[in-house]
C-alpha positions in Angstrom: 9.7 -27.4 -133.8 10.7 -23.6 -135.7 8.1 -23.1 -137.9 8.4 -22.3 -141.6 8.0 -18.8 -142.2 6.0 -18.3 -145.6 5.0 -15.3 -147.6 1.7 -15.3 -150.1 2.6 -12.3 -152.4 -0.2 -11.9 -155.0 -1.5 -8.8 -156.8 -5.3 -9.7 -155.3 -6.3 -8.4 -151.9 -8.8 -11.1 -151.8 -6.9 -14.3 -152.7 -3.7 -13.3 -150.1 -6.7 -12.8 -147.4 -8.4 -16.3 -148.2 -5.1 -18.0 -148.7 -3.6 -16.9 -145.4 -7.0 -17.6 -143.7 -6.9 -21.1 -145.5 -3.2 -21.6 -144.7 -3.6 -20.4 -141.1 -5.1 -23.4 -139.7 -1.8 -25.1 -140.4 0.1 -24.8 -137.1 3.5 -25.3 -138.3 3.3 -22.4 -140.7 3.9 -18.8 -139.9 2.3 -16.5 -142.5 3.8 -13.5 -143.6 1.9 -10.9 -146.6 3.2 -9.0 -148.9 1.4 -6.1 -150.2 2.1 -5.3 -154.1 2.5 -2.1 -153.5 5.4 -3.3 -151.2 8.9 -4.5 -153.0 9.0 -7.9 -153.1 12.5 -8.3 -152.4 12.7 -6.2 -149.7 9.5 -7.9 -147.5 11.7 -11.2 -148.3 15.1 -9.9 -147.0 13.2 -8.1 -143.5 10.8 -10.9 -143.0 13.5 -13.7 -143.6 10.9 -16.1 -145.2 11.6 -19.6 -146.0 8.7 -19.7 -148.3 7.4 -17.5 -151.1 4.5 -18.2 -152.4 4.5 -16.1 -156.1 1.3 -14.6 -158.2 3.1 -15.5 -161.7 1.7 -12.1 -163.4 3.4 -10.3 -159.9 2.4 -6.3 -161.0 5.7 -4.6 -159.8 8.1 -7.0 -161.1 7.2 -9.8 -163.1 6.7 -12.8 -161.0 9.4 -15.2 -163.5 12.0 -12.3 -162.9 11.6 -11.8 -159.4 11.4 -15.7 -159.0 14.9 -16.2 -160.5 15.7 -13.1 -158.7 14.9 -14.8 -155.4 16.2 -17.8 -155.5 19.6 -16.5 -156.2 20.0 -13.7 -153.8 18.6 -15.2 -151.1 19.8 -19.1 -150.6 17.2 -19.7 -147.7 14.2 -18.7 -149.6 12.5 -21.2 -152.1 9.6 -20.4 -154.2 6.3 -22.0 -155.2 4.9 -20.1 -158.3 1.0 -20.3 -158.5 -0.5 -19.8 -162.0 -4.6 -19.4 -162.9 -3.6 -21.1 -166.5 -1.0 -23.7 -165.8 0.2 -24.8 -169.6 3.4 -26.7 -171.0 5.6 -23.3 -172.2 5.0 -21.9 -168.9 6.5 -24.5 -167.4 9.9 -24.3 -168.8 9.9 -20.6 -168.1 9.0 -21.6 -164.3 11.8 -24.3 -164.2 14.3 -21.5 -165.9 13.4 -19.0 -163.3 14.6 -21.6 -160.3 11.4 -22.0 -158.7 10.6 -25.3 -156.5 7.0 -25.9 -157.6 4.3 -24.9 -159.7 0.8 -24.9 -158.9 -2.5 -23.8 -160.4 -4.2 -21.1 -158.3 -7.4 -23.5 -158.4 -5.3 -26.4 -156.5 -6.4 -27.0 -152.9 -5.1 -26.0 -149.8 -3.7 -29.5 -149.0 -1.9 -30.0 -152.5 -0.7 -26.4 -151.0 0.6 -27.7 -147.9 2.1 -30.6 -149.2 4.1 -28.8 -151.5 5.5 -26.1 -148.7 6.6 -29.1 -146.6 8.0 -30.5 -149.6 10.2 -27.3 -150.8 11.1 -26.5 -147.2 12.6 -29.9 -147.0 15.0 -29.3 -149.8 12.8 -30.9 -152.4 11.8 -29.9 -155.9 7.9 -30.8 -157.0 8.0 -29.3 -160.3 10.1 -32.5 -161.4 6.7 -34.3 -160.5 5.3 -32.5 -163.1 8.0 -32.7 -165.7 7.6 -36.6 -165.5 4.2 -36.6 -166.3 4.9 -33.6 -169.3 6.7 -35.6 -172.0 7.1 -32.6 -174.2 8.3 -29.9 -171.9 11.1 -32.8 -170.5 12.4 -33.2 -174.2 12.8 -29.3 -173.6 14.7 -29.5 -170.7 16.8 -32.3 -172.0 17.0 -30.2 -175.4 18.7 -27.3 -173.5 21.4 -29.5 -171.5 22.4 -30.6 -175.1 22.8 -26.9 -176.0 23.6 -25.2 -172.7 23.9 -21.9 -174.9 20.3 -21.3 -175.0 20.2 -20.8 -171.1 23.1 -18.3 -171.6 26.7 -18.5 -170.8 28.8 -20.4 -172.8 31.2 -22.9 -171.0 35.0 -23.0 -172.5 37.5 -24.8 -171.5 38.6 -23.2 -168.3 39.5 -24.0 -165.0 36.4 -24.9 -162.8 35.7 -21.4 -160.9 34.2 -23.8 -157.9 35.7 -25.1 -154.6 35.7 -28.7 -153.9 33.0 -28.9 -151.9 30.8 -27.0 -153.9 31.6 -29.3 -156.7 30.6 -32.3 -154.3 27.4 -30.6 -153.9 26.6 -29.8 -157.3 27.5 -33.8 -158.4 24.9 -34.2 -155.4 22.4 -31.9 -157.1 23.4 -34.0 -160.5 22.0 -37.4 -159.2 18.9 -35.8 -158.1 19.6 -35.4 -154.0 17.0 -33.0 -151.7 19.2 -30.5 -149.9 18.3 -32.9 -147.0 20.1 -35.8 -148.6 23.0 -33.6 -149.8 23.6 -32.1 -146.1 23.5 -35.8 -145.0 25.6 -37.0 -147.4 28.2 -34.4 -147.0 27.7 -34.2 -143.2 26.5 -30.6 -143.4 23.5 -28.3 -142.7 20.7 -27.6 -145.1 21.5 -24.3 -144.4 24.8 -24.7 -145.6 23.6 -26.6 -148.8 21.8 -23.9 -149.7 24.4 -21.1 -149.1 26.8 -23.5 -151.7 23.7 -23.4 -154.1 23.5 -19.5 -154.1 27.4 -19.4 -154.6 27.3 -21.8 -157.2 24.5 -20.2 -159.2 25.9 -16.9 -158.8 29.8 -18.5 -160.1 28.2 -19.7 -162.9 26.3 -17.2 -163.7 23.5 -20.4 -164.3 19.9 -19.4 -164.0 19.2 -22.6 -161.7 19.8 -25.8 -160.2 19.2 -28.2 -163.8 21.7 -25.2 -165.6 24.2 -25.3 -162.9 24.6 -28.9 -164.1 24.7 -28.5 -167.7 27.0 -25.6 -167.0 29.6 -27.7 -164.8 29.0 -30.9 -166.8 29.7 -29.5 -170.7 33.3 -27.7 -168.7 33.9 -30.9 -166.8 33.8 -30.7 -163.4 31.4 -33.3 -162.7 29.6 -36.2 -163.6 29.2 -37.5 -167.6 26.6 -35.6 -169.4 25.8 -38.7 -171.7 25.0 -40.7 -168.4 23.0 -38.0 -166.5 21.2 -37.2 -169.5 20.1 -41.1 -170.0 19.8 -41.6 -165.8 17.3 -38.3 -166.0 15.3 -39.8 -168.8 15.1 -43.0 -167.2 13.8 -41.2 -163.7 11.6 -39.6 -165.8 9.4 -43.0 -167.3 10.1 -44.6 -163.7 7.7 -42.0 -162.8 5.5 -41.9 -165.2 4.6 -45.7 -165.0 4.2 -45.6 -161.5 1.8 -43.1 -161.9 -0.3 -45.2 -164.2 0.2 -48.1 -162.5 -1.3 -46.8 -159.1 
């Protein structure tokens, strides 16, 4: 079994040191440091990580603009963010800069662990946490009404992407891990994710929810209306099975 390659870049000597002790009893991880005096995205591209794990308040290069950075140069890499004050207006920033999940730096190691497997997998825990944040998912839903506020403005031209990137992206629309997408397509992960990168990059879309509302407001896939209702109905489905267990 390859193991999946992470990276714990955090501004304090200390926390990398106990993380990566923490983390190291964990034999399907390989655990890769990245000093701050380092540049991030270099270590990333010559250690070929699969994982970065992100100090939000990063001191070279803050750790939102290095996260949206990331995850749309390099398609193979996904990013957890970890946060010492995890709070509602953070959040949308996190989910704007592409990341995969968001964690308090208090959370334990096998919250931690979970949530590599998880990301490494081709799934996306910070939609865990917009189900149980009410107010921060009438944000999100706020900003596919009004794509402008996430940046490029759609107009009515020709869709820029290939047909099988638009297959992928109307798999991304109905909530598919990049594991469900590959299998649904017939295709690698790896694959998946290289469309992902290309897609962002055409669209000039900040990550996977705006690459969406980008190709949904020009056309190309899906009905806005109905993804915007199926969201908000995958969002109470998980709240009330929350409560309920």
């Amino acid at each position: 079994m390859e193991k999946v390659r992470v990276m714990i870049a955090d501004k304090q000597n200390f926390f990398r040191s106990g993380l990566r002790y923490a983390l190291s009893q964990e034999y399907e991880l390989e655990l890769l440091d990245c000093d701050p005096d380092q540049h991030p995205i270099e270590a990333v591209e010559n250690q070929s990580s699969n994982v970065l794990i992100l100090d939000i308040d990063y001191p070279s290069l803050n750790g939102l603009r290095l996260s949206k950075r990331i995850t749309r140069r390099f398609p193979n890499t996904v990013v957890i963010v970890l946060s010492p004050n995890p709070n509602e207006e953070e959040l949308i920033e996190v989910v704007r800069s592409g990341a995969a999940a968001y964690l308090s730096k208090n959370t334990d190691v096998e919250e931690l662990v979970e949530s590599i497997k998880r990301v490494s997998g081709g799934e996306y825990p910070i939609d865990d946490i917009l189900a149980d944040t009410p107010d921060a998912t009438e944000q999100v839903l706020r900003e596919f009404r009004d794509v402008g506020l996430l940046g490029r403005v759609v107009h009515s031209l020709a869709n820029p992407l290939t047909f099988r990137e638009t297959q992928v992206l109307d798999c991304i629309a109905k909530g598919k891990s990049n594991k469900q997408i590959g299998m649904a397509l017939q295709i690698s992960e790896q694959t998946v994710k290289s469309h992902v990168s290309t897609i962002l990059r055409k669209l000039n879309a900040t990550h996977r929810a705006h690459a969406v509302a980008l190709a949904m407001r020009g056309g190309w896939i899906g009905n806005e209306a109905n993804f915007l209702r199926g969201f908000r109905t995958k969002v109470r489905t998980q709240v009330s099975q929350r409560k309920s267990a």
